[in-house]
N, C-alpha and C positions, 0 to 999 in steps of 0.2 A: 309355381316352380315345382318340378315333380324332382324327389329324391329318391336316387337307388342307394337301400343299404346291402350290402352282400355281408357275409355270416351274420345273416338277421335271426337265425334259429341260435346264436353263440352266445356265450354272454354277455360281452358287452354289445352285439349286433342286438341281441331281442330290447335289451333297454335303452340302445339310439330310435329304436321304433315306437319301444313306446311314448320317450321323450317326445319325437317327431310329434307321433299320433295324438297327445298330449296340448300340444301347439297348435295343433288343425292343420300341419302341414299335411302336401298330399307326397305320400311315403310309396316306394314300390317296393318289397323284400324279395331279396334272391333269393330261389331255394336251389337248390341239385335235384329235389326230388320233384315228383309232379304236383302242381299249385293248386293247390283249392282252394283259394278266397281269391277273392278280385283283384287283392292288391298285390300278388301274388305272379312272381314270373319265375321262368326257367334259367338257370346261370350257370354254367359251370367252365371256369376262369381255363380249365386246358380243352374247352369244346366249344369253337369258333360260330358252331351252328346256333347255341345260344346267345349269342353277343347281340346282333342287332335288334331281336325285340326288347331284350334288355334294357340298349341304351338308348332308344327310341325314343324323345321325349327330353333325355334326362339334363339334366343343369347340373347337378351337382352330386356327388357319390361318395360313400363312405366306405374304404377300400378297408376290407382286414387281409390280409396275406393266409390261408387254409393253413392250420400247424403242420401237415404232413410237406407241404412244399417247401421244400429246403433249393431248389435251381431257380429262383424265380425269374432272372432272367431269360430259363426255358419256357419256363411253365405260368407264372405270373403278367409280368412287363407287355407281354405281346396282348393280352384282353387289357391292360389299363392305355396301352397307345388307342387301339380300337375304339375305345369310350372317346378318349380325344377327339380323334378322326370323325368319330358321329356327334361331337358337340359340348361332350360332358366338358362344363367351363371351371371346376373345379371340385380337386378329391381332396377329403378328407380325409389319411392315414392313418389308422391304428398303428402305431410306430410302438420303438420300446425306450426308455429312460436311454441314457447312455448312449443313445445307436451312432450318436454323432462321433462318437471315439472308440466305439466297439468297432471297427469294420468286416470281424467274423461273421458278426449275426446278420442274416438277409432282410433285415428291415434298414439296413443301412446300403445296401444296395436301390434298394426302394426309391430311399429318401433321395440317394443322388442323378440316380432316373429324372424324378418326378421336377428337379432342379433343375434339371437339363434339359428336359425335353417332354413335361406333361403339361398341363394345364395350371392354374393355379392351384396351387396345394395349401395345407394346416396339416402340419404334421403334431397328431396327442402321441408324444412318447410318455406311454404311462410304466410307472414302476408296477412291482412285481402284486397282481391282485391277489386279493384279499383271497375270494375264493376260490384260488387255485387249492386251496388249501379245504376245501368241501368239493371238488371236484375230480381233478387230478390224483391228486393224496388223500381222495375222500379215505379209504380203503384202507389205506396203512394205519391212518388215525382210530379209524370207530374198526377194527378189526386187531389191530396190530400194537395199536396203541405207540408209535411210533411215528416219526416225522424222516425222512431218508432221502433229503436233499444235502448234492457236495459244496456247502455252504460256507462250511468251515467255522471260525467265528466272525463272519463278515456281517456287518447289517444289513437290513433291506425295508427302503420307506413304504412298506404294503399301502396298496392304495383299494377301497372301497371301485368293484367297477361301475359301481351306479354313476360314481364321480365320473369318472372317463365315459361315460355315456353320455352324461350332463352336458359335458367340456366338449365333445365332440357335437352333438346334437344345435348347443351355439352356435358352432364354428360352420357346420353345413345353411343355417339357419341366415347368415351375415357373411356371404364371403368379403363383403367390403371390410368388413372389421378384422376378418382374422385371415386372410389370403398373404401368405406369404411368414405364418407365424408358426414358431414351434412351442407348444405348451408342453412342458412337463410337469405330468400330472402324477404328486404323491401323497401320502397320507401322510398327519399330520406331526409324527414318529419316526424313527428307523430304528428297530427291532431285531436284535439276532434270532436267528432259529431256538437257540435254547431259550431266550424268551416268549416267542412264538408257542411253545410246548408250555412254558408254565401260564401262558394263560388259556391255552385249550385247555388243560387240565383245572384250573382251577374254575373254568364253566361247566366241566363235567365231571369233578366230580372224583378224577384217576389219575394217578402219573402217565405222562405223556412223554417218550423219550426222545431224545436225539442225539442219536449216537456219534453224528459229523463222518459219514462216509466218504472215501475218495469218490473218483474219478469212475474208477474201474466197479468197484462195488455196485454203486448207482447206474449207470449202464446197462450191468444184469440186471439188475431190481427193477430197471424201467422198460427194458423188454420182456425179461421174463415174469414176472410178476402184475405189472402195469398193464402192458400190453401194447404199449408205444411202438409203432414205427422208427424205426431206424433214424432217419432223416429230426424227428422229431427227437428222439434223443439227443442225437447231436446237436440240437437247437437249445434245448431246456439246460443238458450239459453245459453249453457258452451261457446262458444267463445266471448260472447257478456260480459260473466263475468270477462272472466279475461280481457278485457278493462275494464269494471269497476271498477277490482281491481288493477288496473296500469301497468300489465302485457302484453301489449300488444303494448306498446311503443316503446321496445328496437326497437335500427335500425344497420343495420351492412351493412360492406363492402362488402357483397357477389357478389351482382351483380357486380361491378367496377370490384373485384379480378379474377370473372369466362369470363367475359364479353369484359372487357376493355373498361369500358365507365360508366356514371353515370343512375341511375335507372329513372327513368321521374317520375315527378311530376304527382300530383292528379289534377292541375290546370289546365297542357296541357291535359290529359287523360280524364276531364271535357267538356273541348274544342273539342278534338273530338270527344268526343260521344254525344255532347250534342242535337242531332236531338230525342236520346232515350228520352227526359222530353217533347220533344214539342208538344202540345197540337193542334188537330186538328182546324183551323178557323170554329169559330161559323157561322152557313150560316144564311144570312139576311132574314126575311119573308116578 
């Protein structure tokens, strides 16, 4: 059974690869750009030219939504009917916690697509990863020393993405078992932001602020400073509200049930990534 993962360079796409790869499954990765390894094809979800050697093959797909596409019924929906149409017999969704009652955010779009009229689907709605917080807001943290999401004091059940690799990498693996299922997949906590900040800080070592920006503040900060897309703002914006409207708390058994094991802590997942915050030594003159 050949699996196409598309944002297989992303990260939870590189770690459903390597899970796959792991397995001995035989894995195909999307890229946008030009392929250089065998396993390796061209994809790019608003370029129809790519689609068929793509899904040439394929069984089963693991679909991330690209963070700049906020239409995805323009831009998305038309390449996952296509997969159908050429046979793919079930997608795997990188979805988000919540999506089922958020209906702003476009992974809830997705999901009732995929219901209506995809293939068999598993939808992993995972809560808000671990390292968005070494990737996204690497910058603010190990520069700024700051945290500058509109969170409020809402929690949020950070989840490890190796887990949601794990959990998804199953679910492509057994569509019998998991075709038709929604896992939500969180870590084993829910954590405010100012909590968040006292354990960066107490792995490195510095105060770590969070000031609880609005709306508006954040906005600026995440185009002008971050470097975000618009469309992407206004996506990270809706997730960052329903932590601040308490919705982004819940925690479930998913991982344990799919996994057989307990989800890792944002504390160990601080631990190791924490070389992402550390700040070059100032050279002496």
């Amino acid at each position: 059974m050949t699996i196409l993962v598309t944002g297989a360079t992303g990260t939870v796409g590189s770690a459903v690869v390597r899970e796959l790869r792991d397995a001995g499954a035989d894995v195909r990765c999307a890229t946008r750009g030009t392929p250089t390894r065998p396993d390796e094809v061209r994809f790019d979800v608003t370029d129809p030219a790519t689609w068929p050697e793509a899904f040439a093959g394929v069984e089963a797909m693991f679909l991330v939504r690209p963070p700049a596409i906020g239409n995805v019924r323009r831009d998305l929906l038309p390449a996952v009917a296509a997969a159908r149409d050429a046979g793919v017999g079930h997608v795997v969704f990188l979805s988000l916690q919540g999506a089922e009652r958020n209906k702003v955010v476009p992974h809830a779009t997705v999901e009732s697509w995929l219901r209506e009229s995809g293939p068999d689907w598993t939808f992993v709605r995972a809560s808000f990863f671990c390292q968005n917080l070494s990737t996204t807001h690497r910058t603010d943290i190990r520069d700024r020393d700051e945290i500058l999401v509109p969170a409020g004091r809402g929690a949020t059940a950070f989840v490890d993405a190796d887990d949601v690799a794990a959990v998804a990498a199953a679910a492509l693996q057994d569509r019998a078992g998991h075709a038709g299922r929604a896992w939500t997949v969180t870590g084993p906590r829910a954590l405010t932001y100012g909590e968040v900040a006292q354990i960066l800080g107490a792995e490195l070592g510095r105060t770590i602020d969070y000031p609880r920006p609005g709306l508006l503040r954040y906005a600026r900060h995440a185009r002008r400073t971050l470097g975000m897309p618009w469309p992407m703002v206004a996506v990270t914006a809706a997730i960052y509200t329903t932590a601040r409207l308490g919705l982004a708390a819940g925690l479930s058994e998913d991982v344990r049930t799919v996994l057989g094991r307990a989800p890792r802590d944002l504390t160990d997942v601080v631990h190791r990534d924490r070389d992402a915050w550390l700040r070059a030594p100032t050279k002496e003159t």
